[in-house]
C-alpha positions, 0 to 999 in steps of 0.5 A, a space after each residue: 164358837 167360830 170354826 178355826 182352820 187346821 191344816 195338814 202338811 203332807 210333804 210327800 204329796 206336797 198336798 195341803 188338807 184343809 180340816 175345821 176344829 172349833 175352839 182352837 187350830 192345831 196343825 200337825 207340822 214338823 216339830 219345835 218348841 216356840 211361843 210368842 205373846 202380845 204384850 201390847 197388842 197393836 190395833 192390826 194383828 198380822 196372824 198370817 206372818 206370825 203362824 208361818 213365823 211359829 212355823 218356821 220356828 218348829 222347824 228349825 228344831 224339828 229334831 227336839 220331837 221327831 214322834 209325829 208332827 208337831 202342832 201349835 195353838 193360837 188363841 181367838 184373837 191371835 194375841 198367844 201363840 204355843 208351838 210344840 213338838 214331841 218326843 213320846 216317853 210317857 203317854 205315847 197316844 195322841 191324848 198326849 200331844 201338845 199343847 194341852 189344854 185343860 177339861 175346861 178350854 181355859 189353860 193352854 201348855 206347852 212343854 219341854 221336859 219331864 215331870 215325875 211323881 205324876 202317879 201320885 199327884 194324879 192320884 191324888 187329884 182325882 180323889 181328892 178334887 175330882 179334877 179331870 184328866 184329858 190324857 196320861 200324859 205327865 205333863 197334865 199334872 201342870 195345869 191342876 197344880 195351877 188351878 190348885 195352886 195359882 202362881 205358886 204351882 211350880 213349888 210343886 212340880 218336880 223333875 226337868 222342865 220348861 213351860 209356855 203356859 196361857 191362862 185364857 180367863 185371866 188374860 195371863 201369859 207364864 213361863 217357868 223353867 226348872 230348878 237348876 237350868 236343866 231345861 233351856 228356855 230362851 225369850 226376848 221381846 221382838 215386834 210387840 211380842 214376847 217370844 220364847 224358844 228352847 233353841 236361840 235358832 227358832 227365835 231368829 227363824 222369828 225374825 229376830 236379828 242375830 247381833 253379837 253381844 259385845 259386851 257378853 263376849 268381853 267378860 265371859 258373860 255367856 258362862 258367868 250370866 244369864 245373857 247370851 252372845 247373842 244381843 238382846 236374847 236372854 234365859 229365862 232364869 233357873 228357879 223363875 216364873 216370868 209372867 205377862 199381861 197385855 198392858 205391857 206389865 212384865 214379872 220375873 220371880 223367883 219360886 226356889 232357892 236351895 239353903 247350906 249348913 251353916 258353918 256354925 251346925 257343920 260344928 255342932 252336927 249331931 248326925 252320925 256319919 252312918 247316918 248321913 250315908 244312908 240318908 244320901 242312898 235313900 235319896 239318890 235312890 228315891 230319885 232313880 226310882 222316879 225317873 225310870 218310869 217310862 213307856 219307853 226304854 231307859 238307858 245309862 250314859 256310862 263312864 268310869 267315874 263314880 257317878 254313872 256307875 252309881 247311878 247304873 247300879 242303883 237304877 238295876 234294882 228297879 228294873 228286870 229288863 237288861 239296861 243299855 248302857 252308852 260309853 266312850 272309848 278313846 283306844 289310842 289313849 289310856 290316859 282317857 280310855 275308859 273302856 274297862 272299867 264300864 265293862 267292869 261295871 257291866 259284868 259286875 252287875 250281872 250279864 242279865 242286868 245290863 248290855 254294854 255299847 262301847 263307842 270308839 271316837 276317833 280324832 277324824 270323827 269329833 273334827 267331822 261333827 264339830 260345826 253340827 255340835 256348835 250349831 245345835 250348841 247356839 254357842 261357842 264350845 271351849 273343850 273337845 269333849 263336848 262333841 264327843 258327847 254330841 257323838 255319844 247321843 247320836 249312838 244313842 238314837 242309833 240304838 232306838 234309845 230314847 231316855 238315858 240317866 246322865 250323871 251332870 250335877 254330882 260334882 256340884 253337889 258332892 265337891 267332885 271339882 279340883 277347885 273345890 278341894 283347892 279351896 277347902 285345903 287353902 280357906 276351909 281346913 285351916 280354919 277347922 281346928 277339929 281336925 286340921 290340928 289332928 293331922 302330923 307335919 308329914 299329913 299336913 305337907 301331904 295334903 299341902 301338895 295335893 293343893 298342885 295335884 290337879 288336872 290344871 296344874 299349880 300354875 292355875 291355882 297359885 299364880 293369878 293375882 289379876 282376879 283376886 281384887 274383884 272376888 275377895 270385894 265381891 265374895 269375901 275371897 278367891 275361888 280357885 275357880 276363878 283362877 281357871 277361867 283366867 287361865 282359858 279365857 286371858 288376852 283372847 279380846 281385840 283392842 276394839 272391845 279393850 278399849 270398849 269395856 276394859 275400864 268398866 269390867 262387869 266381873 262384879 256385875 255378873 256375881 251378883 246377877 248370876 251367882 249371888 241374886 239370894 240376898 241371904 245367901 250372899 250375906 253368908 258367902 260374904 260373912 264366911 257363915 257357909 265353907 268356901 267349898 259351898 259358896 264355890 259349889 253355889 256359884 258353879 250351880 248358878 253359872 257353870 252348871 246352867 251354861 255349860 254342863 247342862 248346855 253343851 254336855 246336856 240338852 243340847 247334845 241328846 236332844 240334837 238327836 231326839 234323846 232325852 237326858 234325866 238326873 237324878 243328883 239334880 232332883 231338888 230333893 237330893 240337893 236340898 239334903 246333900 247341901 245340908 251335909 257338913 263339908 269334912 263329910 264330902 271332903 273328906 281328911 283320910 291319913 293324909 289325903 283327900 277324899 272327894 265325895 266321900 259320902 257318895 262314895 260310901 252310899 254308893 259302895 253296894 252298887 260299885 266295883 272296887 276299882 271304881 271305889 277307889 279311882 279318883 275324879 277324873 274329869 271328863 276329857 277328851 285328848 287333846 291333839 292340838 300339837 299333832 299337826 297331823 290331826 284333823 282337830 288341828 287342821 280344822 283350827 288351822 284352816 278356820 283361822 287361815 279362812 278369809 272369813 276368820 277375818 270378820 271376827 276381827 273386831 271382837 278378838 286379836 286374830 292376827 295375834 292368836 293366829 301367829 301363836 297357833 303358827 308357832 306351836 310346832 317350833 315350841 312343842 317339845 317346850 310346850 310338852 314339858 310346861 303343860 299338863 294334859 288338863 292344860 293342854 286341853 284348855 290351850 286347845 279349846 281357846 281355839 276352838 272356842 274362836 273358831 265356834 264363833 266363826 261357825 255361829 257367825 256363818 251359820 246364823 249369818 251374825 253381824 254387829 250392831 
């Protein structure tokens, strides 16, 4: 075998060491997630250009892995290269570091994430197949499921992943990503290659250009799709393996898909509603248990809300360690200050059980970390609160935390959104005569005015018409969800990309490319055999959930700080059962109100306060500030919408227009106080900061247009 070169970095010295590796070259660098593969290999490879380029790629994400230096493989012929860097949970030795390679030097991988019930599955490896493990490493389990299982291996694997994989005898390049978008996992074919990156940034360090997708940004695609704003780069699809030969041949498919109760069985569930408690508690704690498995700490972000204090309270039983918990407190606002309750929860557990960390932001520190949010992000932010949670993660590390439990994916599941419960009482409930016709007059005009209750306000439920043709065509009805992003996302566009696209609206396109791509599914969305509740709970998890909650909420806000989220709602075994449960047991008609989750409520009864118990859902928000034109959120909009550089984003939004309104807010402000709701509020507030996100992007990728 021909000697490959491995070298060393050693920055401090500034010295290069040169050592000999036969079989593959492994430089210990800085850090990143980057992989390219020669779909037609040209007859003169440019190794040199393409190492400094995975070079240069690691270490635009040097913060994703800071536990050593990061190391990348190349194959012999330098038509496959896989870049890794490491966040050391599970096997902290250097048998552990990536990539991985099989006993047999024949399959190569590269990972992002964590895979659980590796115990078992090792176990079982050995003793069944006799297969051999390198390292502890969980990551390992990947490539014998492989070679058990061939192309079907992520059937088997569970947890929050994305994976680069070469098989070298079969001359195959796969690349996998997890159920539900946990994981980020971009790709797009540059220069003959397939390149693919956790982060947009690294494939740009390739040399790949960054252009405004035009097309994405007219019709929210970058929400509703899987398209970035950015043109040509896309995700690999939750739920898909990509494959790749070197003849060009090129396959997407599709290797998961969740299933509803059908309207039909939620009228013939035979199950008691005890029973389906219990079956939710088991879940939910087999789920916990699996993810507190760690050679590290595992902490808990930690709200008021059901969800984490579910989760903090269920992950107590499997631990005599005190558990560290992570929250948030806005001090100078009660309306969002949820300080008490965690500390309620903290002290209810038992003072041995867990240790509080409450963190104050104030409105100085989110516009200060704005642009760094943005900037790990890839993409524009539509809500203040997500720098808070960019803030909340950079505690965290300061703390040596390295793993918490994170809530993201109970909403979907358990119908916690405002939209869901629009749904229910406008389609749904009248058309279940079980119980709806059980309810008096005055229940039924109560639960009518729970239709305007909401964190948005009636005006953005009852009163957009301009949707609706699109959605009842391609859906079967209107998802009060849709009325929302209408109320955020209106009139924002310049005259340029009106005249571009508006008579070729792509709002159909994307529900079937991004929501609707199971044809069974669809069928039943369609037809009316699945409630409306969870045909809006499919298209939040295919579009929503992936492109926002676990975006900008997620991965990329922990991970900015080397901090590693896990979820226990979105393990598929939990959604699998949770999405077989009939609607009226999430939803829930108690003497005239509506209970939302009502079945995670009750599983989660033993591990909660009764102040928790018995909150509603509050979104997760931070307060708005845009009518304070003392707050340094409102000068920071105000000074990037009166920069000269806001000027180059002319072209893809009325500036001159949007600018005019931010300048005329303060005349109006007692006006505006009296029309809008805090939620509403806030979203007026994220119109600008989503625009002035797009300038951050613009200047920090250096975007330009095509």
């Amino acid at each position: 075998m021909i000697p490959r070169i491995f070298i060393q970095l050693n920055r401090n010295k500034k010295l290069f060491t040169f050592t000999y590796r036969q079989f593959h070259s492994t430089s210990r660098l800085y850090c990143g997630v980057v992989s390219y593969f020669y779909t037609s290999p040209p007859s003169y490879i440019r190794s040199d250009e393409d190492y400094q380029s995975l070079l240069r790629g690691l270490n635009t994400v040097r913060h994703r892995g800071p536990d050593g230096s990061p190391s990348l493989w190349q194959n012999e012929d330098r038509t496959v290269g896989l870049g890794h860097t490491r966040l050391s949970i599970i096997d902290l030795s250097d048998r552990g570091r990536q990539p991985l390679h099989s006993y047999d030097k024949q399959l190569h991988l590269s990972m992002n994430g964590e895979l659980y019930d590796h115990d078992r599955i090792r176990k079982q490896a050995i003793e069944q197949d006799q297969y051999h493990f390198l390292s502890e490493s969980d990551s390992e389990i990947a490539l014998y499921l492989y070679r058990k299982y061939g192309l079907d291996f992520p059937k088997y694997l569970r947890g929050e992943f994305a994976i680069t994989f070469y098989d070298e005898e079969r001359k195959i390049f796969i690349a996998v990503r997890d159920r539900f978008g946990i994981k980020p996992l971009y790709y797009t074919i540059y220069d003959d290659k397939l390149l693919f990156a956790s982060e947009i940034k690294a494939l740009f360090a390739f040399g790949v250009p960054a252009i405004w997708n035009e097309e994405v940004i007219y019709n929210s695609g970058h929400l509703r799709s899987l398209q970035t704003v950015y043109k040509n780069i896309q995700q690999v699809p939750p739920a898909h393996i990509l494959t790749a030969t070197s003849n060009g041949t090129i396959n997407l498919s599709k290797y998961y898909e969740t299933s509803y109760i059908t309207r039909e069985e939620e009228n013939n569930e035979q199950r008691s509603e005890e029973e389906m408690i219990d079956g939710v508690q088991e879940q939910l704690l087999d789920a916990i248990r699996l993810r507190m498995r760690a050679d590290v700490k595992v902490g808990v972000y930690l709200s008021g809300g059901l969800d984490s204090s579910t989760l903090l309270g269920m992950a107590t039983t499997f631990t005599d360690q005190s558990i560290d918990t992570y929250s948030i407190a806005f001090k100078d606002h009660p309306d969002f200050d949820e300080q008490s309750l965690c500390l309620g929860t903290n002290k209810h557990l038992g003072i041995n059980k867990t240790t509080p960390h409450i963190f104050e932001i104030t409105h100085d520190q989110l516009a200060e970390n704005i642009d760094e949010c943005v900037y790990h992000s890839e993409y524009p932010l539509t809500l203040i609160s997500g720098v808070a949670k960019y803030i909340l993660s950079k505690a965290v590390r300061a703390n040596n935390g390295k793993v918490v439990l994170t809530g993201e994916g109970s909403d979907e599941i358990f119908s916690g959104y405002s939209p869901f419960r629009q749904d229910y009482l406008l389609y749904d409930l009248p058309n279940d005569s079980s119980t709806y016709e059980t309810l008096n007059n005055q229940e039924r005009e109560q639960v009518m005015k729970s239709l305007t209750s909401n964190i948005l306000g009636a005006s953005a439920v009852l009163n957009d018409k301009q949707r609706e043709p699109d959605c009842i065509q391609t859906l079967g009805y209107f998802p009060s969800q849709e009325r929302s992003l209408f109320l955020a996302y209106d009139g924002l566009c310049s005259e340029n990309l009106k005249k571009k696209y508006d008579k070729f609206r792509l709002n159909s396109f994307y529900f079937h490319q991004s929501c609707l791509y199971d044809y069974f599914i669809s069928k039943q969305i369609i037809n009316y055999e699945i409630s409306r509740v969870h045909s809006s709970q499919y298209m939040f998890m295919k579009n929503f959930l992936p492109n926002v909650l676990l975006k900008v909420y997620g991965d990329k806000s922990e991970m900015a700080h080397s901090v590693e989220g896990r979820l226990a709602f979105l393990d598929h075994y939990v959604v699998d059962y949770v999405n077989r449960l009939p609607t009226n047991i999430k939803l829930k008609l108690k003497n005239g109100s509506l209970i939302e989750k009502y079945v995670l409520k009750e599983a989660g009864r033993p591990f909660i306060t009764d102040e928790v118990y018995k909150r509603e859902k509050h979104p997760f928000l931070a307060p708005p500030t845009l009518l304070n034109p003392k707050s340094k959120i409102y000068q920071y909009i105000y000074d990037n919408f009166h920069s000269h550089d806001m000027n180059q984003l002319d072209a893809l939004f009325d500036i001159q227009r949007l600018r005019e309104q931010l300048d005329s807010l303060h005349k109006n402000q007692e006006e505006i106080k009296k029309k809008y709701l805090w939620g509403e509020l806030a979203l007026l507030e994220g119109k600008y900061l989503m625009i002035s996100s797009y300038l951050t992007l613009a200047r920090r990728f250096h975007v330009k247009y095509d």
